[in-house]
C-alpha positions as CSV (number, residue, x, y, z in Angstrom):
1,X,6.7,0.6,-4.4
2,X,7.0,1.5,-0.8
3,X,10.6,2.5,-1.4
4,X,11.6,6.0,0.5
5,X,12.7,7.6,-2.7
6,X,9.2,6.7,-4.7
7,X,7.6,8.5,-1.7
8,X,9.6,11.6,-2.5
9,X,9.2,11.2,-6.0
10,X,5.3,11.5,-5.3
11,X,6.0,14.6,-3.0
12,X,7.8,16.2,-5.4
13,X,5.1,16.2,-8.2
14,X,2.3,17.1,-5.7
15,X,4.5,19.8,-4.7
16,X,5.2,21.1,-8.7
17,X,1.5,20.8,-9.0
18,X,0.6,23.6,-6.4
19,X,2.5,25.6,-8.5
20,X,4.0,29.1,-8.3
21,X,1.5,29.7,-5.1
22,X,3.9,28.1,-3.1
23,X,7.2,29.0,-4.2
24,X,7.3,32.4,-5.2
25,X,7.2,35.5,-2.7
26,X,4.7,37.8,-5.1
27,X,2.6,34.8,-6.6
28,X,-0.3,33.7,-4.0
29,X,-3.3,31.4,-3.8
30,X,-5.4,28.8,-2.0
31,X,-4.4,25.4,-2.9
32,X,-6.5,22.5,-1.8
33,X,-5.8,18.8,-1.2
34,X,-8.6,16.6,-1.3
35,X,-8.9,13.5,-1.3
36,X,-8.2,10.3,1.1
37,X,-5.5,8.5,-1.3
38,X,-3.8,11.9,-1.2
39,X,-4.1,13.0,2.1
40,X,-3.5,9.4,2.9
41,X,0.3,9.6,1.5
42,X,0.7,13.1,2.6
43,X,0.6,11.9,6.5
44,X,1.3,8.5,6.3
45,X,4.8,7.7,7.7
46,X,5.8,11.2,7.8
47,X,5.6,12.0,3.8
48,X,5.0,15.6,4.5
49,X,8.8,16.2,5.9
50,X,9.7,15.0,2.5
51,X,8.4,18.2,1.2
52,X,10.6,21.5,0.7
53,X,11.3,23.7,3.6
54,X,9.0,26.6,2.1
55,X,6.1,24.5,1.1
56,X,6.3,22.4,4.7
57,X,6.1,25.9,6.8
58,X,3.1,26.7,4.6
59,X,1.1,23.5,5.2
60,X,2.1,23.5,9.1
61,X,0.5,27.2,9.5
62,X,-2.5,25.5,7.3
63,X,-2.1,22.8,10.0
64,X,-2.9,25.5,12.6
65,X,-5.4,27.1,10.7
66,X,-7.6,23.8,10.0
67,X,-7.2,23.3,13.8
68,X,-9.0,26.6,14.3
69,X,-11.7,26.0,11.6
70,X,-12.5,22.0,12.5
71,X,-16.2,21.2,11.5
72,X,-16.7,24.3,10.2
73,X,-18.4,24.3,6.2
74,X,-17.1,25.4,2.9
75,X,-18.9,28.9,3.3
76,X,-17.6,29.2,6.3
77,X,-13.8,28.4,5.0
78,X,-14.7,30.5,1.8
79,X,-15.6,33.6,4.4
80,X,-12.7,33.1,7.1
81,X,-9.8,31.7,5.8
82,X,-9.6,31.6,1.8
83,X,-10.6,35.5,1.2
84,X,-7.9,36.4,3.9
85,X,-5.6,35.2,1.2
86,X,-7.2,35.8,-1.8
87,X,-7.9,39.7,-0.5
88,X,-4.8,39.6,0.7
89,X,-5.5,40.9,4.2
90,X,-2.6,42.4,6.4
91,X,-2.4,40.6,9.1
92,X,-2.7,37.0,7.1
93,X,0.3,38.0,5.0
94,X,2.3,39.2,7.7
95,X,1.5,35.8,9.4
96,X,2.1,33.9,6.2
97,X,5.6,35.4,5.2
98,X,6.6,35.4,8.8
99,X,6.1,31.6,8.3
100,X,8.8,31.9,5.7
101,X,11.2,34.3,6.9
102,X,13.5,32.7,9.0
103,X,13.5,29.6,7.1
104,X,17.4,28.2,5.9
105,X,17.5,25.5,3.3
106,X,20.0,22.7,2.7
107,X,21.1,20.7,0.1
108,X,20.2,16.6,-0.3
109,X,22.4,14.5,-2.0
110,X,21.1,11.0,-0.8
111,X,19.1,10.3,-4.3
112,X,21.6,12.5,-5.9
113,X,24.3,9.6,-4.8
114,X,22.3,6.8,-6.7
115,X,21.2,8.7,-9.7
116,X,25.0,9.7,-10.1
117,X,25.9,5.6,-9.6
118,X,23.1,5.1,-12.2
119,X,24.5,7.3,-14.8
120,X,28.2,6.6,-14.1
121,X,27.8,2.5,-14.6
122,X,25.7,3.2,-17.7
123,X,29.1,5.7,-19.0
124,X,31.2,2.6,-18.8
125,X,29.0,0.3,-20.3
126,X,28.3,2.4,-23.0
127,X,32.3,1.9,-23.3
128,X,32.2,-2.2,-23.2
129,X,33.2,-1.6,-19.6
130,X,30.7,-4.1,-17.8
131,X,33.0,-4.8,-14.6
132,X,33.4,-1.1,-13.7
133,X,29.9,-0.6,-14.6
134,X,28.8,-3.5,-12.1
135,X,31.4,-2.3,-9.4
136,X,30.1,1.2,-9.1
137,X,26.3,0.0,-8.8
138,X,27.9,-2.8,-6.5
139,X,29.3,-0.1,-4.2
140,X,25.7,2.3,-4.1
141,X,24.1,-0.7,-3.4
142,X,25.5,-1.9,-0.6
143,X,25.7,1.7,0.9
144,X,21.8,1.5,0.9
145,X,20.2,0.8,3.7
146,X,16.2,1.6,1.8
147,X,15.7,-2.5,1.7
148,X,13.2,-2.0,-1.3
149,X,15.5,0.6,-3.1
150,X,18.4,-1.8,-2.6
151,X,16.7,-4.6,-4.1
152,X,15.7,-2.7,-7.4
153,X,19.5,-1.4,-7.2
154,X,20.3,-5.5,-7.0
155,X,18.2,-5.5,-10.2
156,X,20.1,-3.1,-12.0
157,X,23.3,-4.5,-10.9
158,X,22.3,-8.5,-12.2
159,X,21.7,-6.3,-15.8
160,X,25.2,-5.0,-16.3
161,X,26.5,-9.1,-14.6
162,X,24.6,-10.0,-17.0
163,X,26.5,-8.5,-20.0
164,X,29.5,-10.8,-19.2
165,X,28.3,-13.4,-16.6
166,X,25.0,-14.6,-17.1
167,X,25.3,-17.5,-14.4
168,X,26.6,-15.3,-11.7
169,X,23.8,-12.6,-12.9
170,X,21.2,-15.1,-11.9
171,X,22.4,-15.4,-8.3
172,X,22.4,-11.4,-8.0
173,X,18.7,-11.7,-9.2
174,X,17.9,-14.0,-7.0
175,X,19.1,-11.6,-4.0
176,X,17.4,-9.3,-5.3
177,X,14.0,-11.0,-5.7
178,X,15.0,-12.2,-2.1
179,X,14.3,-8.7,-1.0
180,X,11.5,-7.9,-2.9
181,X,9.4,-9.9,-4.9
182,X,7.4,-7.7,-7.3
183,X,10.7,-7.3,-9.1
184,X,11.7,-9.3,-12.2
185,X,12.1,-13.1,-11.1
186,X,15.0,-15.0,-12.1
187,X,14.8,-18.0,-14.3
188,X,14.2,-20.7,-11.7
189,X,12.1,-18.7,-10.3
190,X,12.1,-18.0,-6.6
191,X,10.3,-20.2,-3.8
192,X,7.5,-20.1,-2.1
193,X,7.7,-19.6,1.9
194,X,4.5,-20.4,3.5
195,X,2.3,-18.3,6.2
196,X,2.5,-21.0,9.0
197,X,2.4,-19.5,12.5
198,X,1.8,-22.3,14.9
199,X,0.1,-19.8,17.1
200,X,-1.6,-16.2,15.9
201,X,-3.0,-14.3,18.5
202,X,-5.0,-11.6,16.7
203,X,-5.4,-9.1,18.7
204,X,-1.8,-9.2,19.8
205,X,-0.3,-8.9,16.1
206,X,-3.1,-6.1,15.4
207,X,-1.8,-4.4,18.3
208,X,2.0,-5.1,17.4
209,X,1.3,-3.6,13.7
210,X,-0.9,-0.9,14.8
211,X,1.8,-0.1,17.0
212,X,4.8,-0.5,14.4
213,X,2.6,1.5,11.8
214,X,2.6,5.4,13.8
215,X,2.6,6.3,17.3
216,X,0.2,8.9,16.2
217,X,-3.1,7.6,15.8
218,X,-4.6,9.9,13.5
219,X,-2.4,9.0,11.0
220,X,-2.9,5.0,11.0
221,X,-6.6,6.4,10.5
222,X,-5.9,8.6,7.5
223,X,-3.4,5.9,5.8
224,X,-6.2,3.2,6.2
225,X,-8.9,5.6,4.5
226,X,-6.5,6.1,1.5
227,X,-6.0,2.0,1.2
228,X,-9.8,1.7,1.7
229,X,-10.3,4.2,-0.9
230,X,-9.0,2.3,-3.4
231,X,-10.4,-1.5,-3.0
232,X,-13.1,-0.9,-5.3
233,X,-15.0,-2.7,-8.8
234,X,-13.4,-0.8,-11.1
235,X,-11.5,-1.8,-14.2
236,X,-7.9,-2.0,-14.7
237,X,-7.1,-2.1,-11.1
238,X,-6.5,-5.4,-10.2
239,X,-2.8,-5.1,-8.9
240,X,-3.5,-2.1,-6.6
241,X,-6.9,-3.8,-5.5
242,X,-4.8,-7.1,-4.9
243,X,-2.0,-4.5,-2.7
244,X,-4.5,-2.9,-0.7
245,X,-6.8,-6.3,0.0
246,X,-3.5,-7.8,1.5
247,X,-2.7,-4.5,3.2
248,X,-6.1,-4.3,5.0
249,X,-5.7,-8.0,6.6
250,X,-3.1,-7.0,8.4
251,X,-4.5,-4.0,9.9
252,X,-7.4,-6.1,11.7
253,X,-4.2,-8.5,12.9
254,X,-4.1,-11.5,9.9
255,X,-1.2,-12.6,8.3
256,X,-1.4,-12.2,4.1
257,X,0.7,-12.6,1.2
258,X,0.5,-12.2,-2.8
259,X,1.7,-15.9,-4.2
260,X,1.2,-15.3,-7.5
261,X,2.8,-11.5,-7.4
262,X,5.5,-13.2,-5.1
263,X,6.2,-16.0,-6.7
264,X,4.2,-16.4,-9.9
265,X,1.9,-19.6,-8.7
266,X,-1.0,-19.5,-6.6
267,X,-3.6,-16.6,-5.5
268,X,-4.2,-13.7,-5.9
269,X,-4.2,-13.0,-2.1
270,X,-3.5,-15.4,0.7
271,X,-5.1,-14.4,4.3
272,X,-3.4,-17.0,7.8
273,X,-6.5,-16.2,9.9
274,X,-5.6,-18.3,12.8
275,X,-5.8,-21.8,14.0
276,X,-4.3,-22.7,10.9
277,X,-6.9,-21.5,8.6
278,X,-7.1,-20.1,5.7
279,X,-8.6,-17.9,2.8
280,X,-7.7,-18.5,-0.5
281,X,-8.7,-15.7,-2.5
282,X,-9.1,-14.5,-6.7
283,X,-9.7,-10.9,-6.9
284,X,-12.1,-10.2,-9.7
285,X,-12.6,-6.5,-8.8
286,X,-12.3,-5.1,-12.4
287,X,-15.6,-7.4,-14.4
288,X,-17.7,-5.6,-16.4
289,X,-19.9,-8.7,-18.2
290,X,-23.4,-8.0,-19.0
291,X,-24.0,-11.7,-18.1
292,X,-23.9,-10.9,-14.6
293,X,-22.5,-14.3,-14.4
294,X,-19.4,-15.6,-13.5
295,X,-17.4,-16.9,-16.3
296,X,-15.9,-20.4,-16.5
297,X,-11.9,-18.5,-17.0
298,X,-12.9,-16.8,-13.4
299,X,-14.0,-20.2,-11.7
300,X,-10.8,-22.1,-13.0
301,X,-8.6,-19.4,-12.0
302,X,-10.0,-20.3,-8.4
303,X,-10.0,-23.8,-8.7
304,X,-6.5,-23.9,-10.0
305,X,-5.6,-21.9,-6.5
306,X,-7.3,-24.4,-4.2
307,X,-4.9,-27.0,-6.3
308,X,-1.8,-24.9,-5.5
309,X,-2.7,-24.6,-1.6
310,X,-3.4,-28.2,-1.3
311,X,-0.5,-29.3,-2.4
312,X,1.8,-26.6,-0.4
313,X,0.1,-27.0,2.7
314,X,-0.5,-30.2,4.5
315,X,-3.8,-31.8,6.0
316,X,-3.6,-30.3,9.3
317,X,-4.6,-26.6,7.8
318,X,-8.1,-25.8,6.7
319,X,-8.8,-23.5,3.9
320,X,-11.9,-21.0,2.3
321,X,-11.7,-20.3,-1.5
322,X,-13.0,-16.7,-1.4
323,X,-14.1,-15.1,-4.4
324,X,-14.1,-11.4,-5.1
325,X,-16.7,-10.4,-7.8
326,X,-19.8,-8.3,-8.2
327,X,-21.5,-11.3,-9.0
328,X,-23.1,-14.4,-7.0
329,X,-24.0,-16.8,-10.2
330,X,-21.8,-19.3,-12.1
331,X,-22.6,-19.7,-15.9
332,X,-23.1,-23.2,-16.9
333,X,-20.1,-24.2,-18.4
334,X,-18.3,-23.7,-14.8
335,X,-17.7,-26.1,-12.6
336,X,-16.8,-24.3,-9.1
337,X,-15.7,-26.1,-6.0
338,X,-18.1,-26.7,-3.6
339,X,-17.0,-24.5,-0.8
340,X,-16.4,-21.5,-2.3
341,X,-17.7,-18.3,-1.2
342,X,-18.5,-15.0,-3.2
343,X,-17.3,-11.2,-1.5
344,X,-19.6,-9.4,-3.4
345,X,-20.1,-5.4,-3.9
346,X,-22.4,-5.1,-0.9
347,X,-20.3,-7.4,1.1
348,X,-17.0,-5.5,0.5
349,X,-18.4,-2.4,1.1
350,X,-19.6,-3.9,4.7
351,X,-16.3,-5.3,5.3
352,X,-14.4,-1.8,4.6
353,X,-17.1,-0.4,6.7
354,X,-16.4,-2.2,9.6
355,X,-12.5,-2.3,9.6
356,X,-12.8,1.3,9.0
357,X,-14.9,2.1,12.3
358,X,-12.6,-1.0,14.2
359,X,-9.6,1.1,13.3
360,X,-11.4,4.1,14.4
361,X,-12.9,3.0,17.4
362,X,-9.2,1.7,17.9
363,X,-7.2,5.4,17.5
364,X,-9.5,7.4,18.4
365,X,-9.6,6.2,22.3
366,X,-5.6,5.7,21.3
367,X,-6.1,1.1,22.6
368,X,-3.1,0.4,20.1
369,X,-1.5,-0.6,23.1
370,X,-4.4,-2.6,24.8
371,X,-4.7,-6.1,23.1
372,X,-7.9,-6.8,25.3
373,X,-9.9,-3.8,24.3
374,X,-8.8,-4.4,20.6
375,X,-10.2,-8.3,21.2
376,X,-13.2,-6.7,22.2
377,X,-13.5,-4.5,19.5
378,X,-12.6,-7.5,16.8
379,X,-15.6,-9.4,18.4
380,X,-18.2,-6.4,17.9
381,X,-17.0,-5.1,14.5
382,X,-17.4,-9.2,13.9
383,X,-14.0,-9.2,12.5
384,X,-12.3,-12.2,13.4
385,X,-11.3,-15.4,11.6
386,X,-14.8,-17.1,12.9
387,X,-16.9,-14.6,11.7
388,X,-15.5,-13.6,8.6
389,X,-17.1,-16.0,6.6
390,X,-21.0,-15.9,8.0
391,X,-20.9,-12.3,7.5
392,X,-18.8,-11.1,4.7
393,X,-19.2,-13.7,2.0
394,X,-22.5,-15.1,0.3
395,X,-23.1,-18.5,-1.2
396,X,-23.3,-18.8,-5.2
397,X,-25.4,-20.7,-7.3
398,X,-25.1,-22.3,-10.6
């Protein structure tokens, strides 16, 4: 995840599934792309030059068009832009080929280079040849400078050590895991590095990753609504909503981390929201009791975190066990800390809400750069680590 070559593996199949319409000179149609997860990885981080020649001409005279149509309806689109094609009207498919005609196409052979390595170590493994097999994956990897395609490269590597040094094996993995830590862990697991700033001006480090993120506003706004798009309730979720609720502090300039993805122990989600003060957080996103209660496995899971942060950080930091579940009321048999708070669905939905029009409010007037107006901005949109809790969590009750 987050690796360059996953993003062109997602380009790729959005770009087979617009089919022919795209690719062929006698085929036509209207394809369109809907949807703020979608559109969300499309322009996010420059996906879209990921896409063939042909098909990227094609979206940048759509790019043109929408310009043209902005606020318009979908009658209106119907009437002026999709019968053009559909009816195949002169002057569209003049402009639309002339898009295309002076186009010249060249060949990539970066992911070519490790899917060759790939095959070429699994050839001489296949043979009982383990150190060749390691040597060639050795060499792709450290041409690589992806840091998240190198690690999983790492991971591949430690496999064939494995086959003939299992001691040396684990130190590869644990290079790897160094890198990234939603890979497989080694046996000693890997340790836990804490969020400890010993000063964390928020509006600064929103500015700095605002800033680090696009220096085109727009798309900062679009990747946002594809992240907010997807921190939902909904069932089998739970590791994109536990991505995305991470993702989101940063964006309104908090420190966050996944201990138990990182380093299987502790939250699900860790929020450093200044002053040395934190949010300790269980992401229950995907419940679906009847009850409407929280269970007694949902409460421990919580306790059991406040444990883990107590005994990794010292006296001098502060903490909020934070909740995330649909519901506000513990069944008997729990026994929940006293301090914890519940985000519930009305409560997240107010949160996204409010980070969304920050971020807007934010790009829009392009204030990346201006840490005071994006202070201001945290104080109105009552974003910051003092008001977090009065406004986006609720008590529970027993």
């Amino acid at each position: 995840m987050g690796s360059d070559r996953v993003t062109a593996q997602v380009i790729q199949r959005i770009e087979q599934g617009m089919g022919r319409g795209v690719r062929s000179s006698d085929d036509y149609c209207a394809v369109f792309l809907m949807g703020k997860n979608l559109t969300s990885q499309l322009y996010a981080e420059n996906a879209v030059e990921k896409f063939s020649p042909g098909t990227k001409a094609q979206i940048e005279l759509s790019d043109m068009l929408a310009e043209q149509i902005y606020n318009q309806t979908l009658n209106d689109i119907w009437d002026n832009v999709i019968l053009h094609c559909l009816d195949r009207d002169e002057e569209w498919v003049t402009a639309s080929k002339g898009a295309l005609a002076s186009l010249t196409y060249e060949e990539s052979t970066e992911v070519d280079l490790v899917i060759n390595a790939q095959r070429k170590a699994f050839d001489y493994a296949l043979y009982n040849n383990y150190s060749n097999a390691s040597k060639v994956l050795e060499a792709i990897v450290n041409s690589t400078d992806d840091k998240v395609l190198k690690s999983y490269l790492t991971l591949c590597l430690s496999e064939y050590i494995n086959l003939f040094d299992e001691s040396e094996a684990q130190k590869t993995l644990m290079s790897a895991a160094s890198k990234n830590a939603r890979i497989l862990k080694p046996i000693e697991g890997i340790a836990y590095h804490k969020l400890e700033s010993a000063v964390m001006d928020q509006a600064r480090n929103c500015s700095a990753y605002l800033k680090n993120k696009s220096t085109d506003p727009n798309k900062i706004i679009i990747e946002l609504n594809g992240i907010l798009e997807q921190i939902i309730f909904k069932p089998e979720t739970a590791d994109i909503f536990e991505e995305k609720f991470k993702e989101i502090a940063k964006f309104i300039g908090f420190n966050s981390q996944r201990p138990e993805a990182d380093s299987n122990k502790g939250p699900d989600v860790l929020w450093e929201v200044g002053a040395l003060n934190y949010f300790v957080i269980e992401c229950k996103n995907g419940v679906t009791s009847t009850s409407e209660k929280i269970n007694k496995h949902d409460c421990n899971q919580l306790n059991g975190s406040i444990v883990w942060f107590e005994g990794e950080y010292d006296n001098t930091c502060t903490y909020t066990p934070i909740l995330i579940h649909p519901f506000l009321v513990f069944e008997h048999a729990a026994s929940p800390h006293k301090e914890i708070r519940i985000i519930n669905t009305e409560k997240l939905e107010n949160l996204k809400n409010n980070i969304q029009e920050f971020i807007k409010a934010i790009c829009i007037q392009n204030k990346t750069n201006d840490v005071e107006e994006i202070r201001q901005k945290l104080i109105f949109h009552k974003l910051r680590g003092e008001d977090f809790i009065q406004n986006y969590t609720l008590p529970f009750s027993i």
